[in-house]
C-alpha positions in Angstrom: 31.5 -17.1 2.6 27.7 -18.0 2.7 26.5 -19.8 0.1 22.9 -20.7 -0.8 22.4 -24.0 -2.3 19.0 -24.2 -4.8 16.0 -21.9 -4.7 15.1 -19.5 -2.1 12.4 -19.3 -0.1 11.1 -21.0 2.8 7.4 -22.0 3.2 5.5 -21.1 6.2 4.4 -25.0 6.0 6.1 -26.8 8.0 7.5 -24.1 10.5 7.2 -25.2 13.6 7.2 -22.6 16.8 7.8 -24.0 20.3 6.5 -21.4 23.2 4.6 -22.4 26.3 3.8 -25.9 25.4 2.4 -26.0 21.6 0.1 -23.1 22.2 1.2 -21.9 18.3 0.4 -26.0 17.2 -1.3 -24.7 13.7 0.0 -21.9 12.9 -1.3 -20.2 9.4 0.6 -16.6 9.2 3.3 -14.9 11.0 3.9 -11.8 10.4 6.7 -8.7 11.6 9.3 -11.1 13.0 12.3 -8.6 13.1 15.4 -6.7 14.9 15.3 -2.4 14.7 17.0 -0.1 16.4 16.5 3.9 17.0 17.6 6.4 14.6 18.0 9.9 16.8 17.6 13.2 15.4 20.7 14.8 15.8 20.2 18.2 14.3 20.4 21.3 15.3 19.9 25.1 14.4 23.9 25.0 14.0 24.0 23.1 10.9 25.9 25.0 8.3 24.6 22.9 4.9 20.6 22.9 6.4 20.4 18.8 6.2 19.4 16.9 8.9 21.7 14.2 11.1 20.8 11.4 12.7 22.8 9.3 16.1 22.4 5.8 16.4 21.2 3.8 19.4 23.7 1.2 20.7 20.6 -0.3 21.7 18.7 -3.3 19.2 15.4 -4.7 19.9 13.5 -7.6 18.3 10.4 -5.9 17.1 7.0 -7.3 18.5 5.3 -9.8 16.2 2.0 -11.2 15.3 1.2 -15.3 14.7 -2.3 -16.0 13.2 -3.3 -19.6 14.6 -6.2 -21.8 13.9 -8.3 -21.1 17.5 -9.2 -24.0 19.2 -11.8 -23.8 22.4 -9.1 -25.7 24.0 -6.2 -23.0 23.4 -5.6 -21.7 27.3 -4.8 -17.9 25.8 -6.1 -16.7 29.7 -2.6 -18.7 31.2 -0.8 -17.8 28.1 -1.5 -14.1 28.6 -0.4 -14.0 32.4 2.9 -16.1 32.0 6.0 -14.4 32.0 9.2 -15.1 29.4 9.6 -18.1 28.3 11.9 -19.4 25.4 10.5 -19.1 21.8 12.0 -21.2 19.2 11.1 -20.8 15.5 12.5 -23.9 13.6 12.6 -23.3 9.5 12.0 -26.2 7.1 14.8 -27.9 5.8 16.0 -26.2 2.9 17.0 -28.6 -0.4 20.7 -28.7 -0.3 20.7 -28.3 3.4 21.3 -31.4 6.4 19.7 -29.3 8.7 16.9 -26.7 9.6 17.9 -22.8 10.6 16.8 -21.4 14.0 16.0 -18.6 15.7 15.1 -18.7 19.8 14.6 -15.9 22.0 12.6 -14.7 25.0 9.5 -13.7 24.5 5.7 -13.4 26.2 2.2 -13.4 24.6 0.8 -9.7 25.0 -2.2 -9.9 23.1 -4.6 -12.3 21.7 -7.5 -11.6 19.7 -10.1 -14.2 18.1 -12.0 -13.6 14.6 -12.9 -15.4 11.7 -15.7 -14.8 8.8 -19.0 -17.0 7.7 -17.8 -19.8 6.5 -14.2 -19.6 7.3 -11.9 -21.1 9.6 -11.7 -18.8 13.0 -8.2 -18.0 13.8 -6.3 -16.4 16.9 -3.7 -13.5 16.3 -1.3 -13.6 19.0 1.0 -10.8 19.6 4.3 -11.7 21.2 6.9 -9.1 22.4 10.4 -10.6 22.5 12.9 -9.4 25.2 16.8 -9.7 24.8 18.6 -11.0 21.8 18.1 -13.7 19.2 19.8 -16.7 19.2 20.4 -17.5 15.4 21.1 -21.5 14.4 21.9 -21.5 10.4 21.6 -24.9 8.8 24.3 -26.8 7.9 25.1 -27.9 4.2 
């Protein structure tokens, strides 16, 4: 049995991601962090009642996810870009009620990286990243 201690919700403010060095340092919005898998359309002109069916894939991916960063001139995106996998660990805040902060690591690689920003606003980076095997989920401890 799981049980949640307090409030819920975690604040992106003090999450801290670990990939490549710091490269996601000041991070400021991550978004599409998730698992899916395929849903196959399994119908056919045979089917007696006219509804569809669908066959599941045994196979689960982490979806690929985007991290908006403050951009620094001294980011190296160009290295970044070319490396191959490297371990990617997202560590939670500590939770009130909770010892410890939740985890969640996995392999992953930067495939994209865009800069932008407005007049008179910070200029951010969105970095894509594209996760390859499974998740390795840390709970915290109560």
């Amino acid at each position: 049995v799981m049980v949640t201690p307090g409030p819920v919700g975690i604040p992106l403010c003090g999450t801290v991601i670990t990939f490549s060095s710091s490269f996601f340092a000041e991070i400021i919005d991550l978004q599409g962090l998730g698992g899916m898998r395929k849903a196959i359309d399994g119908t056919t002109g045979n089917s007696t009642t006219s509804w569809g069916t669908i066959i599941l894939s045994c196979i689960k991916r982490l979806k690929p996810f985007r991290i908006t960063i403050a951009f620094s001139t001294q980011q190296d995106w160009k290295t970044a870009l070319a490396a191959a996998l490297a371990t990617l660990t997202i560590t939670y805040p500590v939770e009130s009620g909770y010892a410890t902060a939740s985890t969640v690591a996995f392999s992953a690689a930067i495939t994209d990286y865009t800069v932008g920003g407005q007049l008179e606003e910070r200029m951010t980076a969105v970095v894509e990243v594209q996760p390859s095997g499974p998740p390795t989920l840390t709970p915290a401890i109560v």
